[in-house]
N, C-alpha and C positions, 0 to 999 in steps of 0.2 A: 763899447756899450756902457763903460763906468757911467756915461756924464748922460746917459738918455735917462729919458724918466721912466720911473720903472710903469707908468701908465700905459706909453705905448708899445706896449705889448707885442705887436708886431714887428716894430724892427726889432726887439731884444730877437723875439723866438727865430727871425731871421739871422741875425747874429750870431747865435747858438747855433744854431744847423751848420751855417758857415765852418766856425769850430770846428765841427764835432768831425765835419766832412776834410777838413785839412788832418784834425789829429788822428781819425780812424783808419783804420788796414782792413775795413769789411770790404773786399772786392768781391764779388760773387765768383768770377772767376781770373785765376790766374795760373796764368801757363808757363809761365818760367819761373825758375825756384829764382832765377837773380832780380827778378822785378819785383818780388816777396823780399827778399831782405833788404833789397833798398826800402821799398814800400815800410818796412818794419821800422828801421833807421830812422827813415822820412818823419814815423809820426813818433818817435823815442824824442827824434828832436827839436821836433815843433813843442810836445810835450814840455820835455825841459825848458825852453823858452817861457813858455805859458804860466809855472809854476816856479820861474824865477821870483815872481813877486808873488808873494802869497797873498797877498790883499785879490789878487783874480780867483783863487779859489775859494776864501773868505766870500767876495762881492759873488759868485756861482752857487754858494750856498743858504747866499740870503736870499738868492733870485728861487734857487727852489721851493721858499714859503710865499710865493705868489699860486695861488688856487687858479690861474688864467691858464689851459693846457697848452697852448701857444706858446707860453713858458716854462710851465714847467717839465714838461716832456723833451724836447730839447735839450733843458739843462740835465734832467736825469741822464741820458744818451753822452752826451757831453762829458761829466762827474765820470760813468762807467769805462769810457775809455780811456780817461787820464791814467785810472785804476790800474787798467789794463796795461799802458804801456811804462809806467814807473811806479809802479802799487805801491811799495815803501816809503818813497818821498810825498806821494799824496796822503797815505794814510797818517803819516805823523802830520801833515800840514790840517787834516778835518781834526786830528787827537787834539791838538794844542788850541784850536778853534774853541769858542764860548758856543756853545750848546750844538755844536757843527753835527758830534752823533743822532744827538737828539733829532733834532729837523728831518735827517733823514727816514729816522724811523716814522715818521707819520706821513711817509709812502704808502705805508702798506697800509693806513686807513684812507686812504685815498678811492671814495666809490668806483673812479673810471677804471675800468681794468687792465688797459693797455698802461698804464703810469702805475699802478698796483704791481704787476706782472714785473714790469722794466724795475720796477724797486727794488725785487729783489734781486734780481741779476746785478743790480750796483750795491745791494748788501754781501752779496755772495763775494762780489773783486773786495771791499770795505774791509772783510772779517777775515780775507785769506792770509793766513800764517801770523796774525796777530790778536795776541793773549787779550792784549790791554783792550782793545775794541771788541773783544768777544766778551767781555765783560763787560761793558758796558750796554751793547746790545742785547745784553741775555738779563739783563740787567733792566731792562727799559721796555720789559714787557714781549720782547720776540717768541717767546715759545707760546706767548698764550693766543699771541695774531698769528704765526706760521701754522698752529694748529687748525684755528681754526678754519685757516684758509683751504690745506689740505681737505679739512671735512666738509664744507661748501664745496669740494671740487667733487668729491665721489670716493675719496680716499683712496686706495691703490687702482678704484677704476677710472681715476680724474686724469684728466691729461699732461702736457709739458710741465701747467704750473705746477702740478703736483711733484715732479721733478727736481722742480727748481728749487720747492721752498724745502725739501728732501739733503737737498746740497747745501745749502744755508745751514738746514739744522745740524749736520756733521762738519759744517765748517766750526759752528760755534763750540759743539759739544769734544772734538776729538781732541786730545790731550789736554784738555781744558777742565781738571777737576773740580776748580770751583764751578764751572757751570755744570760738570754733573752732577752735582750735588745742590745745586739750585735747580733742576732740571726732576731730580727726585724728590725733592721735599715740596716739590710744588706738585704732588700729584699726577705730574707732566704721563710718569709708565703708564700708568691706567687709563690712559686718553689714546695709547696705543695700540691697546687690544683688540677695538673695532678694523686695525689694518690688516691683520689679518684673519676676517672672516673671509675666508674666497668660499667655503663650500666643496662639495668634492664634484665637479665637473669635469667632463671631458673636453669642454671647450668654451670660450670666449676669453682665453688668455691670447690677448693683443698684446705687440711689440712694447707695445706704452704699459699696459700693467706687468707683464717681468719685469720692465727696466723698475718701474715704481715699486713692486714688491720685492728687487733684488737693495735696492737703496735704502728700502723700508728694513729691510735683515741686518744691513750691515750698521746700520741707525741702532739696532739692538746691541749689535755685537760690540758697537764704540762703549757703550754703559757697564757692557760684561767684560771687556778684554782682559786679559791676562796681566797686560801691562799698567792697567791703571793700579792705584794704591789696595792692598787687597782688601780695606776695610769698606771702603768704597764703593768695591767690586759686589763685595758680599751683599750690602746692604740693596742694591739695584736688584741682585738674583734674588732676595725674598720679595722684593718686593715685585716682582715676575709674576712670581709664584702666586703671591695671593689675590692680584688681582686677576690670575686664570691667562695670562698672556700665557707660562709655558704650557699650560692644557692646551690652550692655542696652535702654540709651533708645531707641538705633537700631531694633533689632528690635520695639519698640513702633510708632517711627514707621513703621516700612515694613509692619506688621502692616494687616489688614484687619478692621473688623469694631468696630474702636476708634472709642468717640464721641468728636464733632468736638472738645468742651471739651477733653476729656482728649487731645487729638491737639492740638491746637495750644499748652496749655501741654506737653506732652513735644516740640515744637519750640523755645519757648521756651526751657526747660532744657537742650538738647541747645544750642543757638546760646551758651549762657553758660557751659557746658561745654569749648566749642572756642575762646571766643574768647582769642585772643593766645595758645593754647597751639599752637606747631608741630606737637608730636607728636601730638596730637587731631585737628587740623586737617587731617595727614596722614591720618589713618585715616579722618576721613567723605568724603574725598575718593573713598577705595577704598571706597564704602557701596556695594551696587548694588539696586536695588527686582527684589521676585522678577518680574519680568513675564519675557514671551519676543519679543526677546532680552532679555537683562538689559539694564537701565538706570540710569546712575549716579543716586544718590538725589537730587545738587544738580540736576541734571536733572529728575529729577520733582517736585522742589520746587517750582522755577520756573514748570514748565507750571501748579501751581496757582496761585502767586503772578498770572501775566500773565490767568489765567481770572476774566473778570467775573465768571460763574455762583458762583465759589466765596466763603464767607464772608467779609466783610471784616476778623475778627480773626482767621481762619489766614492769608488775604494778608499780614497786618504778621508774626503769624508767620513766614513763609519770608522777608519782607525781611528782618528781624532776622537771621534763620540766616542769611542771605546775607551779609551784611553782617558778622555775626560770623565766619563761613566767610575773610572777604579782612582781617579785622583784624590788621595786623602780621603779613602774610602773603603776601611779595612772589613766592613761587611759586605759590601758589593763584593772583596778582592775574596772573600769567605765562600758567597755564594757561589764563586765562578769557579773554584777552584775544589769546589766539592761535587761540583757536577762532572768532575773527572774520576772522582774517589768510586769503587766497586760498589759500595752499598748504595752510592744513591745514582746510578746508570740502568737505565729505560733496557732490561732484556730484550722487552719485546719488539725494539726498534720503531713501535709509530712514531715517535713523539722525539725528537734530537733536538740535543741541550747546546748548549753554548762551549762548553768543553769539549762534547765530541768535532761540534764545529772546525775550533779553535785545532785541536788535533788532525784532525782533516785537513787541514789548510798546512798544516807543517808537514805534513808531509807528502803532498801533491805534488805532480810534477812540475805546478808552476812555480816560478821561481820568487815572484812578486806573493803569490798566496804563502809561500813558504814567509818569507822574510815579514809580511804583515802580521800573519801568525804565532811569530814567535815576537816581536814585538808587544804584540797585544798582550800573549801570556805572561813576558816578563812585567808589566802591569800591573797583573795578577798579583808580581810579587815583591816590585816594590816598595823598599822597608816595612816587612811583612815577616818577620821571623816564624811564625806559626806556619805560613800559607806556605813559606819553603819547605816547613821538613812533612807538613802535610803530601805536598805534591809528589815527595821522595815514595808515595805509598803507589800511585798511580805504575799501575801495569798494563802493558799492551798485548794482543794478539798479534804480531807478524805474518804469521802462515798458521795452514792446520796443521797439526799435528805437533807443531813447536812450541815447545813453554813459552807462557810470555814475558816478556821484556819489561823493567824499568822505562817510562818516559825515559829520566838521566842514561841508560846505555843507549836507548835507541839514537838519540840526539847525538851522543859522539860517535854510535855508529855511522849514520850520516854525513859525518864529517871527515871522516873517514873514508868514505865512497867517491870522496873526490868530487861533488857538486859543482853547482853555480856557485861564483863568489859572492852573488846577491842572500842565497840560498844560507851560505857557510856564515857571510856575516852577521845572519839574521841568527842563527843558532848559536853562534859565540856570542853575542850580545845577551842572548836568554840565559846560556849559563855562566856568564859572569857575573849576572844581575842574581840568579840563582845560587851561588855557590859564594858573593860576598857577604857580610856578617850572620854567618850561618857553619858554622864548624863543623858539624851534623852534615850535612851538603857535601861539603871538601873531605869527609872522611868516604862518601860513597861514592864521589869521583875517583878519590885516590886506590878505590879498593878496586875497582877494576883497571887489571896491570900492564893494557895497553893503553890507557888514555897518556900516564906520563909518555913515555916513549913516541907515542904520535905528535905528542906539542914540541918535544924538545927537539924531534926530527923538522918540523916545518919551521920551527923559529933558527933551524943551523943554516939550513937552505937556501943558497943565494939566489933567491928568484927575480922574476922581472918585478918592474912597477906593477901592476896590475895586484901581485901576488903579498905585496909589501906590507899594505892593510890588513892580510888574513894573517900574516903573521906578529903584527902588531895585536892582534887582537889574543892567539895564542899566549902571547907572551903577559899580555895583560890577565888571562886567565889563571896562567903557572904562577905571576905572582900573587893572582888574591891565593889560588893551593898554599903557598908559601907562608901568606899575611896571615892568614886566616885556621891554619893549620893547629888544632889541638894536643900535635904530635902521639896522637893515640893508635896509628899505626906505624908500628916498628920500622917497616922497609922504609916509607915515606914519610920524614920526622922534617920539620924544617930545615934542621941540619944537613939531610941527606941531598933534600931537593937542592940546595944551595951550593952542596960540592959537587951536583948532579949537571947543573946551572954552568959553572966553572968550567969544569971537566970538559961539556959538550958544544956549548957553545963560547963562554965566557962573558962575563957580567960587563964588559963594556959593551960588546956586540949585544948581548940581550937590552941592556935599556936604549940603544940606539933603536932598535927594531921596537920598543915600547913604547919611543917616541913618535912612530910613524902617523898612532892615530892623531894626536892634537895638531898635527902639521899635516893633515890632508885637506887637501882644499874642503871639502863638502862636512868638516868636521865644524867650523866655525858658522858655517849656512846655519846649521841643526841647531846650534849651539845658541842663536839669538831668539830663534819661535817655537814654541809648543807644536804647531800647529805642524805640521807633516806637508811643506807648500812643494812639489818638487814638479817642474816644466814635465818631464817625463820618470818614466818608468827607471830609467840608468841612472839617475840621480837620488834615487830611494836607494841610503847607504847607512845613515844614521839615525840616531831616533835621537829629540831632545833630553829625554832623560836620563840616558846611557852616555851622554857627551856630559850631566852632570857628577854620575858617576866616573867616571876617568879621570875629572881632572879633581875629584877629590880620592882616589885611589893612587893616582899616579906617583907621588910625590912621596907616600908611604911605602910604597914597594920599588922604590927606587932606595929609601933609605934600606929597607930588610935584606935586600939584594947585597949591599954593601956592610951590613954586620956582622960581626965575626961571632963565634959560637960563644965566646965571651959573654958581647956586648948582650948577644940572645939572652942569657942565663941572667943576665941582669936585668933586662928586660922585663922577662917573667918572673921575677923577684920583684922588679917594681912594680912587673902588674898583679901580684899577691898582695902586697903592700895596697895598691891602690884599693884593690879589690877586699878588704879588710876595712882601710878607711871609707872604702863608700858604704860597706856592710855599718858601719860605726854611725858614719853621717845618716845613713837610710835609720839606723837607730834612732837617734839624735832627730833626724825631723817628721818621723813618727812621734816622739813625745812634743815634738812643737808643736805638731799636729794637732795631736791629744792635749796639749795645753790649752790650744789657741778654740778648742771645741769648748773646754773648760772658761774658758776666759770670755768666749762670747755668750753662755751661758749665764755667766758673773752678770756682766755688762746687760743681759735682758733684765737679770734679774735688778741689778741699781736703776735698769732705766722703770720696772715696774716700783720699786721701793719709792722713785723720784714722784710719780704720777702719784701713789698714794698719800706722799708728804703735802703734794702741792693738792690735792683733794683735802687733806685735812689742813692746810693751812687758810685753805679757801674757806673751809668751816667754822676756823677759829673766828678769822675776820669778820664772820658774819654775825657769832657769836659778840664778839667784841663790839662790833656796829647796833646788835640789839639790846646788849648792856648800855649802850653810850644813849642808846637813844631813852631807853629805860630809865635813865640818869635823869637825861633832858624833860623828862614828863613830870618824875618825882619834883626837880625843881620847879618847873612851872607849877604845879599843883601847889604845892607851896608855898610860893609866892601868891598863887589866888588867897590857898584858905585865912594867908598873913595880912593880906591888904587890911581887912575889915577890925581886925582887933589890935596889929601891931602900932605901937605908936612912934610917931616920928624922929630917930635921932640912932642915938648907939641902944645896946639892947643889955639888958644881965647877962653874964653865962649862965649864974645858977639861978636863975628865973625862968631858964626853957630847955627844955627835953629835946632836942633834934628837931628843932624848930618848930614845937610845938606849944603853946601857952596855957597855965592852968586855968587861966579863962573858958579858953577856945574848947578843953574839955569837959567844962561845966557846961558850957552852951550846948556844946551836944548830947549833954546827957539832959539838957532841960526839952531837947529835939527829941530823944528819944519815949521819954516820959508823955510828952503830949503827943506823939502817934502810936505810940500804944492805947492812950484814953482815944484818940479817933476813932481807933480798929474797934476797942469795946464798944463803945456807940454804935457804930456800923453794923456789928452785931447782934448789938439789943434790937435794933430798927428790922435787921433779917428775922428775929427769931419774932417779932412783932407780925413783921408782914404773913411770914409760915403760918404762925396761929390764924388768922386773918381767913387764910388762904383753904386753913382746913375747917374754920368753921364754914365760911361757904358752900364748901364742898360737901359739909355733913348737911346742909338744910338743902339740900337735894335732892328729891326721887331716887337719882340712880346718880349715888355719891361717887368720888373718881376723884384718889389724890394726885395725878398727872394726866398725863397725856395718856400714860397706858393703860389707869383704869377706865377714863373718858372713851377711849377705844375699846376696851371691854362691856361697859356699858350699853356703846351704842349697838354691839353687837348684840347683847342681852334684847336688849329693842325690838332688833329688827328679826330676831327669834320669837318673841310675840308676839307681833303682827304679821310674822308668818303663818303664826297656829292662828292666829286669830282668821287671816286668811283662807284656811283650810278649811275650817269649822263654819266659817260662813260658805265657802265650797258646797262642805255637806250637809247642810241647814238647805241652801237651794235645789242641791238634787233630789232632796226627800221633798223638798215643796212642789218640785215639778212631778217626780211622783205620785205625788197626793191628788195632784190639777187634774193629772190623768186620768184616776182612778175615780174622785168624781166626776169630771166629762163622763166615764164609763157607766157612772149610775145615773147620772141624768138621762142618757142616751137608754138604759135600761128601765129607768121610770117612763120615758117619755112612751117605752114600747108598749111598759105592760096599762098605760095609761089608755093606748089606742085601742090594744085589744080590750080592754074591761067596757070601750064605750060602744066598741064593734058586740062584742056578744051582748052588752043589754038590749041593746038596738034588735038583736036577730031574735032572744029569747029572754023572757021576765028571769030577773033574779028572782031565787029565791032570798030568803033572809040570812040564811047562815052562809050563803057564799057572796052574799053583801061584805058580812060581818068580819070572812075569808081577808075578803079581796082590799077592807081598808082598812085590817092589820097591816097589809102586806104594805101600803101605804105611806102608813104611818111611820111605820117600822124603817121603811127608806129614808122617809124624809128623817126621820131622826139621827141614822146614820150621816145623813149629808148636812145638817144643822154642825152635828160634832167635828165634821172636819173641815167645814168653813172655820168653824171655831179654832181649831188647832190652825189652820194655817194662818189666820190672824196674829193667832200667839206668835206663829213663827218670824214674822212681818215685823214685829213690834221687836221679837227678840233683837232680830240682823239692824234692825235700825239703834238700837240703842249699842250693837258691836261696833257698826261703823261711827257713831259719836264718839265711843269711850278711845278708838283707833285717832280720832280725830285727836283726840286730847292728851292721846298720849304722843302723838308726832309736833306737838306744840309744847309739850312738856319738856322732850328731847330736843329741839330746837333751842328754848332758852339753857336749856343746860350745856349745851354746848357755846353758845352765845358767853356764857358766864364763866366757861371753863379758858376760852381765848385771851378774857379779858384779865385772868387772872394769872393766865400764861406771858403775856408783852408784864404785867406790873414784876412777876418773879423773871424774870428777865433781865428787865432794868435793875432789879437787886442784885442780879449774877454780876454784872459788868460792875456797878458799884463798888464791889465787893472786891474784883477781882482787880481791878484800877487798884484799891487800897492795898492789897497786896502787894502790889507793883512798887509802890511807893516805898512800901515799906522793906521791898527786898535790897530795892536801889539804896534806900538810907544805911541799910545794915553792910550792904559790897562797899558805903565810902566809908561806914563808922570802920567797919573792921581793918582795910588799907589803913586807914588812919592808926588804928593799935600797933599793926605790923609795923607799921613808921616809925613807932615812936618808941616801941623795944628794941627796933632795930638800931 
């Protein structure tokens, strides 16, 4: 199909199919294995055919940037199983290809689903077991389209694809440090967290979401593993942490209703999440399981751990978390190991600790609880010198009535009893983990005076295979007694054990027997993973970090075994020696110490001295810059005041002052002379206008030398034609008054008017009641004449008030008229005046510059 055009389309994508169906081995079914291996052969070697020329997978890979599905689905199908049956000769033929990675990755933007989907199943064969293309692809953008595909899918509840692109992401990420550290600085953990929300339900876990949320666990555990770089490691576990993914896993593990698989790997993950990180460590400490009361979660770990009933691959699950739980974690190893201590043990028995657990399980009759048990405890003490000779305090009940027991006896009592070898190894493992760098330990093994005598009896012992490892284990304990020994008891001195050694067994049989442990099969298993991975039950023999300590024990107690009491003596002379010199050096880097505290103290203080230098030298320069410019102004000024009087050419020395001429200071003393006579002017003309201003003001009614006698004034005013106001008030009420009082006599006249004409009429007057009657008359009318008269007067009065009222609001009117006008002329005098001022202050800021210049 090289030579067809790539237009028609159809025969390419019939050609491809062709391919894909010669090079393929998908037979749905095949029933004999020998028609499968030819079948496999078959397409190995049409493959190799195919990619004899590289220009075919070249020309295949330019065919998959045709958008036509007839092509390119085909060729994707086609690409995937070349992968499949010779992956390393294709994959270096797309590596060496001009942008061959690239192309494929714009599969996965590919809308159709079915070509989307198959993309990455030919990214997944692409990526597998190579570095160089996992880099490139992680490189070109795949974590941020595999995500988001996942979350378009439903995330753990999504189907196959969700699988697929699951596979991809730990193709890319597993041993591949650059891409986990491209993987975490892009944010990628925190786009994790949403996989695992499941919820706490009893059901809708389908075969498809364990498979997704078991690939989803182990996708965490590739970031956390033990085996990647530990700074690496570290950096992925906080970063865990605060985006709340481990709050997360927790709430999985402490959910109900979660199958066993997916519950014991999300303890697996959670244990590789916390191990060696304090700050994790601390938090699943504070985990508590919902029960009532609450209970912390290591606590209910453990109950499952020491529980025969429960599976034996979640049992190595919680040793694992345990064990991760106390790794490089000497307050964890604190807290667990005090919950065994008298003072802080629950009398009342509700509430059981981790310690009692831990001791329960040691001493059960399971043999698997036993041996988990002491494992976990030796954890506890794990280069831990404190938490050993702590633990030495712990005391047990046995029976009633019996004193109780040391932990340390009961433990060799056990051993003693003749157990399970599962059982016996688990205990010599704890007290050899117990009793090495710890001399305090070995003095209270040694004190009870059957333990020697039981080791050096099963280490003489010609037992079967079976028995060979417990005596290796023996003999590895007699020599940390030996190594470790501060000769503080007499019977049991290094010395003694070592001709004890001799005597019973002898030092080549004993290190043969010491070698049993590095040379048993299941010792080198142990020795590669942390992790506790073991098919069954008979295989839980070792712990990984008991296979660390032996083979850095071994080599030393193989040497002590073999030193003479000499060599001893010198020993501990050089370990005096040493132990002086470290006491000197610990001296010696105490005052570095205290130097280097002193010294960085120095160094804040030069770096504060520096800040203030360059602060004050920023200050000078600015200084300096306002001098310069100060400079710049003097001479241009200068140069103005020279133009006009300097004359053209060379100049005297002794004819000028700092560039000043004795011209140029006549002139302005002839400047200063005539605006001093302007100012007196301007003065005379003020003090002209003031006089002016106060005659005016005296030919006034109601004189006012400003504004605020004029305001006084007019207040004086309108207090007179107040009273004048009033007074005409009561000038009218007494005229109404008056109105009244006549009406009253006329109305009175008018009466006795009628009656005087009623009785003439009825009866003759006489003459004297005539005479009576036009007194009475008279005497009215006279009355009523005088106060017509008065209120005439009054009439006359009120009118000539309101005239004089009239005359005087016409009087106050021009005075006020006359007081504005003389207000705007002293006004314009104020600014006049004050202009001159101006002038005058401006000539004396340049006369005086000018002096300063010229003395300067």
């Amino acid at each position: 199909y090289s030579s067809s055009p790539h237009s028609d389309s159809e025969i390419i994508g019939y050609a491809l199919d062709t391919l894909y169906n010669i090079i393929s081995n998908d037979e749905e079914e095949e029933v004999e294995e020998n028609s499968t291996r030819q079948s496999e052969d078959l397409g190995s070697q049409f493959t190799e055919i195919f990619i004899k020329q590289q220009e075919n997978v070249t020309l295949l890979l330019s065919l998959l940037e045709e958008f036509d599905f007839h092509v390119r689905w085909p060729g994707v199908k086609l690409l995937t199983s070349l992968l499949k049956q010779l992956g390393p000769q294709v994959q270096q033929i797309i590596l060496v290809s001009p942008m061959g990675v690239s192309r494929l990755m714009d599969l996965l933007a590919d809308s159709r689903e079915v070509i989307r989907n198959d993309g990455v199943l030919l990214l997944q064969a692409l990526t597998r077991n190579n570095g160089a293309i996992q880099k490139i692809v992680a490189f070109e953008n795949a974590f941020e389209r595999l995500l988001d595909i996942i979350t378009e899918e439903g995330n753990s509840d999504g189907g196959i694809v969700v699988e697929d692109c699951l596979i991809l992401l730990q193709n890319l990420l597993k041993n591949n440090n650059s891409n986990q550290n491209f993987f975490k600085e892009g944010s990628y953990i925190q786009r994790m967290k949403p996989w695992f929300e499941v919820g706490d339900e009893n059901s809708g876990w389908s075969a498809q979401k364990v498979t997704n949320l078991h690939l989803m666990l182990q996708l965490v555990r590739v970031l956390v593993s033990p085996n990647n770089p530990p700074g690496a490691t570290s950096s992925c576990q906080k970063a865990m942490f605060q985006c709340g993914l481990l709050q997360q896993l927790c709430t999985i593990l402490m959910a109900t209703g979660v199958p066993a698989d997916i519950l014991t790997e999300t303890i697996n993950t959670v244990s590789e999440v916390i191990r060696g990180c304090q700050v994790n460590q601390d938090y699943f400490a504070s985990v508590n399981a919902p029960s009532n009361p609450p209970r912390p979660a290591i606590v209910v770990l453990l109950m499952s751990m020491v529980n025969e009933r429960q599976p034996f691959v979640l049992r190595c699950a919680v040793l694992y978390c345990f064990q991760c739980f106390l790794y490089k974690n000497q307050k964890g190893q604190g807290e667990i190991v005090s919950t065994l201590l008298p003072s802080t043990i629950d009398a009342t028995g509700i509430s059981v600790s981790a310690g009692q657990l831990l001791c329960g399980g040691l001493f059960s009759t399971d043999s698997l609880s036993n041996w988990c048990a002491a494992v976990a405890l030796a954890h506890a003490l794990q280069e831990n010198a404190t938490q050993k000779e702590q633990l030495l305090r712990v005391q047990l009940a046995t029976s009633i009535g019996n004193p109780p027991v040391s932990l340390l006896q009961q433990c060799t009592n056990i051993l003693s009893q003749g157990s399970k070898i599962q059982t016996r190894v688990g205990l010599l493992m704890l007290l050899c983990t117990w009793l090495s760098n710890c001399p305090i330990a070995v003095t209270h093994f040694l004190h009870n005076s059957a333990n020697v005598p039981f080791l050096t009896g099963q280490i003489a012992e010609n037992l079967g295979e079976e028995e060979q490892l417990v005596q290796g284990l023996c003999a590895l304990l007699l020599g940390i007694s030996i190594y470790f020994n501060d000769n503080s008891l007499e019977s049991y001195t290094k010395e003694k054990l070592k001709q004890l050694i001799e005597k019973r067994i002898g030092k080549e049989n004993f290190i043969e027997k010491l070698g049993f442990i590095s040379k048993h099969e299941f010792y080198s298993r142990a020795s590669q993973k942390p992790q506790p991975n073991f098919p069954s039950p008979e295989y839980m023999i070792f712990d990984h970090e008991f296979t660390k300590l032996v083979k850095e024990l071994e080599g030393v107690i193989t040497k002590a075994i073999h030193k003479s009491s000499e060599e001893d003596k010198k020993e501990e002379e050089v370990k005096k020696t040493l132990e002086q010199h470290d006491s000197i050096v610990t001296h010696y880097k105490n005052m570095i110490r205290e130097q280097d505290l002193q010294l960085e103290e120095l160094k804040q203080q030069i770096s504060t001295l520096k800040c203030q230098n360059e602060q004050l030298q920023t200050a000078v320069t600015q200084q300096v810059s306002q001098i310069q410019q100060h400079k710049d102004q003097y001479n241009l000024l200068k140069v103005q005041l020279g133009k006009d009087n300097q004359p053209q050419g060379s100049y005297n020395d002794g004819s000028q002052m700092n560039g000043i001429q004795p011209e140029e200071i006549g002139r302005l003393r002839e400047e200063i002379e005539e605006l001093k006579s302007n100012q007196e002017l301007l003065q005379n003309q003020l003090a002209e206008k003031d006089s002016l201003i106060e005659n005016l003001k005296s030919s006034q009614p109601s004189p006012g030398a400003n504004e605020e006698s004029s305001a006084t004034d007019s207040a004086r005013d309108s207090e007179q034609i107040a009273d004048l106001k009033q007074e005409l008030a009561t000038l009218k009420s007494q005229l109404n008054s008056q109105s009244i009082e006549i009406t009253k006599l006329q109305t009175e006249k008018q009466e006795l008017l009628q009656k005087t004409e009623a009785f003439a009429k009825s009866v003759p007057e006489p003459e004297q009641s005539e005479t009576v009657t036009a007194a009475k008359a008279t005497d009215v009318e006279g009355r009523l004449s005088a106060l017509l008269q008065e209120t005439k007067e009054l009439k006359n009065e009120i009118k000539a008030l309101s005239e004089e009222r009239t005359a005087i609001k016409e009087q106050l009117d021009a005075s006020n008229s006359t007081i504005a006008i003389l207000q705007n002329e002293k006004n314009k005098l104020e600014v006049d005046i004050t202009d001159s001022k101006k002038n005058k202050t401006i000539f004396w800021c340049c006369w005086l510059i000018r002096i300063r210049k010229y003395f300067h």
